[in-house]
N, C-alpha and C positions, 0 to 999 in steps of 0.2 A: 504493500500500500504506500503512494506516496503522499507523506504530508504536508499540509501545510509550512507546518514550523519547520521543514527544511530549507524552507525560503527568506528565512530572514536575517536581517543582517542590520548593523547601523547607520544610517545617513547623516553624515553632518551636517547641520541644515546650513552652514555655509556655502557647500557643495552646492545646493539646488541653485538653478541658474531664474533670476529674475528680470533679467534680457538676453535681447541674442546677442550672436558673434556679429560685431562691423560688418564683416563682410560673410556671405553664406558659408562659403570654400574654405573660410581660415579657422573651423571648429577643429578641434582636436582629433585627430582618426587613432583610435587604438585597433592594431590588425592582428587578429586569435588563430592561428592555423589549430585548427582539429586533430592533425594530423601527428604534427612533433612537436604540439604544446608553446610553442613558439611564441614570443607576443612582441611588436612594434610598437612605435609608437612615432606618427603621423601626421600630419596635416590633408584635411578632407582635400581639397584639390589635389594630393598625389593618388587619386583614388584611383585613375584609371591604369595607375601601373598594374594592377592586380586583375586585368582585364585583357581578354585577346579578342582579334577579329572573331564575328558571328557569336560570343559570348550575348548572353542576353541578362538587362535589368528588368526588374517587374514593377511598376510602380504603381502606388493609390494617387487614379485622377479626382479625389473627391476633396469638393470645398468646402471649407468654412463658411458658415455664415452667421451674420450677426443674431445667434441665440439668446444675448441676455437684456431683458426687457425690465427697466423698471417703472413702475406707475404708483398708482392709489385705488382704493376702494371707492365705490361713489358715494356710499353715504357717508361712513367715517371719515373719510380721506387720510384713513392710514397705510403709511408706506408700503410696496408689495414688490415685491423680486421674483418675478417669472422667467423661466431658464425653457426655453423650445426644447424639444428633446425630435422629435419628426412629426412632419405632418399627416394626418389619419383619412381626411375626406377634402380635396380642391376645391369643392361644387361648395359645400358650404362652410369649408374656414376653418375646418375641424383641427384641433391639434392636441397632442399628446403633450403634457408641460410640467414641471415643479416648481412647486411654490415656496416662499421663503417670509413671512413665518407662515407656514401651515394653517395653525391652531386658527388664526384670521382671517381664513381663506373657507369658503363653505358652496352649497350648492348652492346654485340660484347667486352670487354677489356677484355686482357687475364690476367689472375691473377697466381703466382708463388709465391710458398711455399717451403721454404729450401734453398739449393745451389743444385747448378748443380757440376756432381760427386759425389753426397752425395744422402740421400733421398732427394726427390725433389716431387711435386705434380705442375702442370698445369692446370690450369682450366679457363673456357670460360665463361661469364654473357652469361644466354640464353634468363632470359625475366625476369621483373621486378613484382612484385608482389604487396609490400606495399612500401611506404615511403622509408623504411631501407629492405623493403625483397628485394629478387634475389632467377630468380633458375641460378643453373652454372651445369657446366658437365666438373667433371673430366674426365683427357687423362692419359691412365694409357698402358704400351706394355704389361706387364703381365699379371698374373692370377689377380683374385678378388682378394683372399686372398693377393698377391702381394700388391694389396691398399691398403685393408686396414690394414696391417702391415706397410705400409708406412704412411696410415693416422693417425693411433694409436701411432709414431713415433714423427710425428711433429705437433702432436694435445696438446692442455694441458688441464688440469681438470678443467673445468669451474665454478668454484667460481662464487656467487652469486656477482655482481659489489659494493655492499654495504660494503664486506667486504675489500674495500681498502688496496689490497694488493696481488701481483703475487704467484702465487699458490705455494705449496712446491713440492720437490717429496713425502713428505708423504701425502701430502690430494691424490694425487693416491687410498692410500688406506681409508684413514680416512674419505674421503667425498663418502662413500660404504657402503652399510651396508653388515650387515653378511648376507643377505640371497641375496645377489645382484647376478644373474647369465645372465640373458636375456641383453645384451645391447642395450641403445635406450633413456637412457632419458639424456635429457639438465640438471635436477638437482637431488641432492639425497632427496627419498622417506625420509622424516627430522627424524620425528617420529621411526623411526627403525634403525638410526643411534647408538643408545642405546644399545638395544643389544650385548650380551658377548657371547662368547660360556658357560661360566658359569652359566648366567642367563637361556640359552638354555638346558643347562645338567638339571638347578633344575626342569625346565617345564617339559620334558622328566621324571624326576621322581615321580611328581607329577600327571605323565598322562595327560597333559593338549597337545593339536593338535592342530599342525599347519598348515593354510591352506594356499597355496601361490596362489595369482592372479598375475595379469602383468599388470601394465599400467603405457606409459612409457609417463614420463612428459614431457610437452613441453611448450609451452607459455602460452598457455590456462590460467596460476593460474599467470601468472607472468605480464600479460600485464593490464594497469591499466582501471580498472572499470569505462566509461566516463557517465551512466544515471544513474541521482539518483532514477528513481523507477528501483528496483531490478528485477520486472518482463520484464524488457526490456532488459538484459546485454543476450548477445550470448559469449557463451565461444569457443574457439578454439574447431576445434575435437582432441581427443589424440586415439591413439592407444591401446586397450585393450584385455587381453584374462585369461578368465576364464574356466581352466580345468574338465572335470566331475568328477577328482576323488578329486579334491578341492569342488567340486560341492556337491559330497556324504558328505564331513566331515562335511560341512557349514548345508545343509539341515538334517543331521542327530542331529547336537546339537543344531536346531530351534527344532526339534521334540521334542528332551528331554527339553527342555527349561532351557538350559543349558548358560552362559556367551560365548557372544561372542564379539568379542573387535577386530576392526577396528584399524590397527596399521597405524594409517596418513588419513588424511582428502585425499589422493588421492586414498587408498585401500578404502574407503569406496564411494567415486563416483562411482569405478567400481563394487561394489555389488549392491548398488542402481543402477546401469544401466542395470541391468538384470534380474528383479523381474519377477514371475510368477503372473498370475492373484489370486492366493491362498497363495501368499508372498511367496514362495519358490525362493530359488538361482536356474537360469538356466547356463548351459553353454553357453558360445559365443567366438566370435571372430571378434573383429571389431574395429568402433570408437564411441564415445561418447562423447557431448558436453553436458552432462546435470551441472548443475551449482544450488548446495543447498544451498538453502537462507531459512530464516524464514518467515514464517511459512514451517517445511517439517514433512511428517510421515515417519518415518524409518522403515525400512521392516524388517532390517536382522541384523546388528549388534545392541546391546544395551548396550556398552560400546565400548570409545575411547581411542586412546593416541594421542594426539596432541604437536608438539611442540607451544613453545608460538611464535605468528604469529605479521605482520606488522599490524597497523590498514587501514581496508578498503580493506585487502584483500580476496581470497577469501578463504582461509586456514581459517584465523580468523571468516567469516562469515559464512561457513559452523561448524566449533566449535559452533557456535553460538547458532545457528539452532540445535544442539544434545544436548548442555547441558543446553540451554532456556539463553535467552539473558540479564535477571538481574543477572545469578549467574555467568554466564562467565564475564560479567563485570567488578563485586565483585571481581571474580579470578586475571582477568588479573590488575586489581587496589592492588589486596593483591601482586601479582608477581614483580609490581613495586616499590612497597613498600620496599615488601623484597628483592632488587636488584634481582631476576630470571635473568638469560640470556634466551637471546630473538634470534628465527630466527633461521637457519637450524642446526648451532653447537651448539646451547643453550641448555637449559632445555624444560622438559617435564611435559605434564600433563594428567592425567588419570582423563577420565570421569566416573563415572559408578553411 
């Protein structure tokens, strides 16, 4: 049985990184061979050294968007902290949400966003879900579009709560990666934060292919792990889709047997959630709670990049499971050593 309490370790919360790196390229790369235990230590722009022609990256095209909403009640007009979690029904406004306080928040109170004259949003509690969830329906006289240009308005970039401290207008862009197009997720895929367009030109020249999947994060990785045997945890479902012509690239450089590298412990739940009975990547369109713990066999990717993760989560414990649990240990003990920044704007690390 594996447990829980295998997974934990100390963080110094100095470590935790409460901005990014200047520039994407110059985070820290720590490089883990599997093989002879080995470990480097980097700068994310020499990343493509560890890369040949036709080798292939996997990357999450899913974006961020501004999730966290605050307003008032109408009648008290006391303070309320609405966090979007996905939306449930287009046609009429439905959405799945958390509330913050709770206890304040009930069925039937209308909730208001913005000033009135201004952009403004309205919305109804329609029915309680968890402890802290609600679903609500916005009321909106125009188009969709109309919403959500008005939700994207008075929404702000939801910053992980760890990093103490109200968003900028640059995490707008900084908490994105470059390949971010699909919107849908509560936090940034961490791992491809890194990426440059110039670390992107040198791949391109090198002929190395990029495959993009979608899945778009939600609590699933972020709510916390309550049974210590591992074979009991149920993850949230998340949202995922996987294209045929990401499908062709993926199962073309298993053919060749060629490096394939899972850029975040969340692109690689989605290719692990679509395996053929002959290991091949299939296409989909769906959800998926599957949750890699150790012991796991990997189908399709055979190298990572990870950033360095909280202990006990499940970023950390899927890393775990890919690069065997005494060398990630080693790692994430040499990372603290060597002060690494930790967590979604931190540093990175390359498994292979």
């Amino acid at each position: 049985m594996t447990k829980l309490g295998q997974f934990g370790f100390h963080l110094p919360f100095n470590l935790v990184a409460n901005n990014p790196a200047i520039y994407r390229d110059e985070s820290r790369l720590m490089v883990v061979h599997k093989d002879s235990g080995k470990i480097e230590h980097r700068t994310f722009k020499n990343i493509v050294e560890y890369f040949d022609s036709e080798d292939t990256i996997i990357v999450n095209d899913s974006k961020v968007f501004p999730a966290r909403l605050y307003g008032i009640k109408e009648k008290t007009g006391a303070d309320i902290e609405v966090f979007l979690l996905r939306e449930l029904n287009k046609d009429v406004l439905l959405w799945d949400v958390i509330v913050n306080p709770a206890r304040k928040v009930r069925i039937g109170n209308k909730l208001i966003f913005g000033k009135e004259g201004e952009d403004m949003l309205v919305a109804e509690v329609i029915d309680n879900t968890t402890s802290k969830g609600r679903t609500i329906r916005f009321y909106q006289d125009g188009s969709y579009e109309d919403f959500k240009k008005t939700l994207y308005k008075l929404g702000t970039t939801p910053l992980p709560k760890y990093m103490k401290r109200e968003p900028l207008m640059e995490d707008a862009e900084n908490y994105q990666t470059i390949f971010a197009n699909k919107a849908g997720s509560i936090a940034a895929p961490a791992a491809g934060i890194h990426f440059s367009k110039e670390v992107l030109k040198w791949f391109e020249i090198k002929n190395i292919n990029i495959a993009k999947v979608t899945l778009h994060i939600g609590l699933a990785s972020f709510r916390g792990i309550e049974v210590e045997d591992l074979s009991k945890h149920k993850m949230e479902s998340e949202n995922f889709h996987i294209s045929s012509d990401s499908v062709s690239i993926i199962n073309q450089a298993i053919k060749k047997n060629k490096r394939i590298c899972a850029i975040g412990t969340t692109t690689l739940r989605a290719v692990e959630s679509s395996v053929s009975t002959t290991n091949q990547l299939l296409p989909v369109e769906g959800w998926t709670e599957k949750f890699i713990f150790p012991p796991y066999d990997f189908k399709i990717a055979n190298s990572l990049i990870s950033n360095f993760h909280a202990p006990k989560s499940p970023f950390y414990i899927s890393a775990m499971a890919f690069g065997g649990m005494k060398l990630i240990k080693e790692a994430y003990n040499i990372a603290i050593k060597e002060k690494y920044r930790f967590m979604d704007y931190g540093d990175v690390m390359l498994i292979i």
